[in-house]
C-alpha positions in Angstrom: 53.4 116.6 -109.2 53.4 115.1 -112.5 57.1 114.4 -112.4 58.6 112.3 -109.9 62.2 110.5 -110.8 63.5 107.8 -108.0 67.0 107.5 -107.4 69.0 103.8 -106.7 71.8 103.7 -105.1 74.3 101.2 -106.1 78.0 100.4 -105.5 80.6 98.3 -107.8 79.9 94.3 -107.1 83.8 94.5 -106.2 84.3 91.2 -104.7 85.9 92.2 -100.8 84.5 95.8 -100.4 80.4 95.4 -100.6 78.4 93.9 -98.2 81.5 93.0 -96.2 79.3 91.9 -93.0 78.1 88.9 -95.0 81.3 88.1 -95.8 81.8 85.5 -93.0 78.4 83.6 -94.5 79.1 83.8 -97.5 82.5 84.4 -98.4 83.8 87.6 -100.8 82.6 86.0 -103.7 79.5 85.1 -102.2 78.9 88.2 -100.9 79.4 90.4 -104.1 77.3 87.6 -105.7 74.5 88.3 -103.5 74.7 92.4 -103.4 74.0 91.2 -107.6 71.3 89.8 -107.6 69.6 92.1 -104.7 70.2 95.0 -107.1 68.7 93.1 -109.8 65.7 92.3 -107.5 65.4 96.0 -106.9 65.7 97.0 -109.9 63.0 94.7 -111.3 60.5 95.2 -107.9 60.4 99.1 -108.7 59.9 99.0 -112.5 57.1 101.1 -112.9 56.0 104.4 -114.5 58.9 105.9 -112.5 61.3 107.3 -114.3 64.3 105.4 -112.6 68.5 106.8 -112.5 70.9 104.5 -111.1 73.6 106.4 -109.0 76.6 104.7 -109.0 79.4 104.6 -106.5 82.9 104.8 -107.0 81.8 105.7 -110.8 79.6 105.0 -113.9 82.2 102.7 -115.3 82.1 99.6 -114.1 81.1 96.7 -116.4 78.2 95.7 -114.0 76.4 99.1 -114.0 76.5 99.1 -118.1 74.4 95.5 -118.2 72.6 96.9 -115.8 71.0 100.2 -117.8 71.0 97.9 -120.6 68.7 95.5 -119.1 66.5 98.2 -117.1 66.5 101.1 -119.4 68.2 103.1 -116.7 70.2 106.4 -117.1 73.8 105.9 -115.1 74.9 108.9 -112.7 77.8 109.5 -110.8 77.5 109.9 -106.8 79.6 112.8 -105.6 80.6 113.5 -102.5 83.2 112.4 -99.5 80.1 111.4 -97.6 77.0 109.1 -97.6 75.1 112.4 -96.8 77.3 114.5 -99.4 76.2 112.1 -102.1 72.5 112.0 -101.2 72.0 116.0 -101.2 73.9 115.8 -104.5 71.9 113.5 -106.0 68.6 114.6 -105.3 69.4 118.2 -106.0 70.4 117.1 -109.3 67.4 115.4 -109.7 64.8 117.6 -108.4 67.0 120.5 -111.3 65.0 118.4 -113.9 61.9 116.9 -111.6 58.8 118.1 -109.3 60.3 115.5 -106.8 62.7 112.8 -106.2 62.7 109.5 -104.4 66.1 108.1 -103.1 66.2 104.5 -102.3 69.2 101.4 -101.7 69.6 98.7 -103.7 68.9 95.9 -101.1 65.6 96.0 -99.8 63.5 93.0 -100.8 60.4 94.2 -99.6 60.6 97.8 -101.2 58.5 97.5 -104.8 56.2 99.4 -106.5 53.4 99.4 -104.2 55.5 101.2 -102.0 56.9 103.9 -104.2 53.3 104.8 -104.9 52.7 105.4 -101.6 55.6 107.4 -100.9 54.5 109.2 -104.1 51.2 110.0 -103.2 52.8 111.0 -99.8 54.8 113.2 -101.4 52.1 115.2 -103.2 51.1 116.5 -99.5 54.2 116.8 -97.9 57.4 118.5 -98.6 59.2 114.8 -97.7 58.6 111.1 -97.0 60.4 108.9 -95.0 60.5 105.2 -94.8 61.8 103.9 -91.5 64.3 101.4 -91.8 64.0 98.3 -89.1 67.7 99.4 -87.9 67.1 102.7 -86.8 67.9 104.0 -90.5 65.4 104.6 -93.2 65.0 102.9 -96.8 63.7 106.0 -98.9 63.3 109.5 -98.4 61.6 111.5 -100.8 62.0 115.1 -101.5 60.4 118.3 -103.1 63.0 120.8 -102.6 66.6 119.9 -101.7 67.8 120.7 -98.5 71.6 120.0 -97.3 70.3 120.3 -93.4 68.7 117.1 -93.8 71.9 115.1 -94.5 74.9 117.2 -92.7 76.4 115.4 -89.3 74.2 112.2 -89.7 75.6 109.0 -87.9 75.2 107.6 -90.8 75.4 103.6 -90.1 74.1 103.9 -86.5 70.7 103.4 -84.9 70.3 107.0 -85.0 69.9 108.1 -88.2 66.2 108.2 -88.2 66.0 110.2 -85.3 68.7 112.7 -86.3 66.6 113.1 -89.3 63.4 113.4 -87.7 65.0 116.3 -85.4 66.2 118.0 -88.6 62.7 117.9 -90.2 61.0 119.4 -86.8 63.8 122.2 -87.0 62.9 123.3 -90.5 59.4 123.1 -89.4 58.1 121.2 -92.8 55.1 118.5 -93.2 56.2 115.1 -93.7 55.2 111.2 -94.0 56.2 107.7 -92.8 55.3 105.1 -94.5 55.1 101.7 -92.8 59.6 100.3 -92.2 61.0 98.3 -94.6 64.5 96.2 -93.7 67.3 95.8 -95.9 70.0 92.6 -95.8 73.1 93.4 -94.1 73.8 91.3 -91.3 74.2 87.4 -91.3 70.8 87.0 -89.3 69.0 89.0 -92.5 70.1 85.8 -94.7 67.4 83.8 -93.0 65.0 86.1 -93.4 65.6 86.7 -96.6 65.0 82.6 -97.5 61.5 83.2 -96.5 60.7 85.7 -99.2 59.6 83.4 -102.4 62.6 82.7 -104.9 65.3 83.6 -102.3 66.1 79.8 -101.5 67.3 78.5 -104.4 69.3 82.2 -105.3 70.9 81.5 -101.6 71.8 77.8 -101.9 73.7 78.6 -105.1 75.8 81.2 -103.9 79.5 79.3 -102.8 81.3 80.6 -99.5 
């Protein structure tokens, strides 16, 4: 496969509805401060020779998401769906209408970069999908060569379980496919400290007001 796009998820920096767990750390502004510059992070972590879509959640039109593709290049795209799921099959059916393959990841995983997308890539060139496990019982990308709805209908999406579920679904369509080693995204309070130890992180953390 000669053309593989990845997909980033993003929702509006709206101050009181993203990354609302963190909220007691670090306050609403704090928070949607943070969820900012992880996306940025992403964004700049994955620059590649991928050709990369931001997928935007409530809608293309926030202010944010416009600096964004200007900064990155990116093309903007509207997620569509009443669920997480919904919006995922969307997406990479879209995609994969104008690709050999997609790759679908978040917009909060600090250890997720380029190294790791060619891995899933060359994964993907053997297997009809790629997974990569998330530490909380989720997963942080799945790749794709053919969209299938099975793989995203009646997840418990947020719960411990979604890997699994998924993992069920790929044994009952009897189809090859890959993990890659887990990855952990920043959700929770405890994640903060973590997240200090990664190189740059101190100094974006100490500046952030609660």
């Amino acid at each position: 496969m000669t053309d593989i796009r990845l997909l980033v998820f993003a929702r509006a920096p709206e101050e009181g509805s993203i990354k609302t767990r963190l909220i007691p750390a670090l306050g609403k502004a704090g928070a949607a401060a943070l969820y900012r510059h992880l996306l940025e992070n992403q964004l700049r972590q994955v620059a590649g020779d991928l050709h990369i879509e931001l997928w935007c959640t409530p809608d293309t039109g926030h202010p944010h998401f416009a600096a964004v593709a200007a900064r990155h290049g990116l093309t903007l795209h509207a997620q569509r769906g009443e669920t997480l799921g919904e919006r995922m099959h969307h997406a990479l059916a879209d995609a994969l209408q104008r690709s050999d393959g997609a790759l679908l990841i978040g917009s909060d995983l600090p250890t997720m970069d380029h190294a790791v997308l060619q891995d899933a890539r060359d994964a993907l060139q053997h297997n009809d999908v790629v997974l990569v496990p998330a530490e909380d019982g989720g997963y942080g990308l799945i790749g794709l060569r053919q969209a299938d709805s099975l793989l995203f209908e009646d997840i418990p999406w947020g719960t411990a379980q979604v890997l699994e579920a998924t993992r069920a679904r790929l044994r009952r369509r009897n189809v090859r496919w890959a993990e890659l080693p887990p990855v952990w995204d920043v959700d929770r309070p405890e994640d903060l400290l973590r997240l200090r130890r990664l190189p740059g992180w101190d100094a974006v953390l100490d500046g952030l007001v609660k």
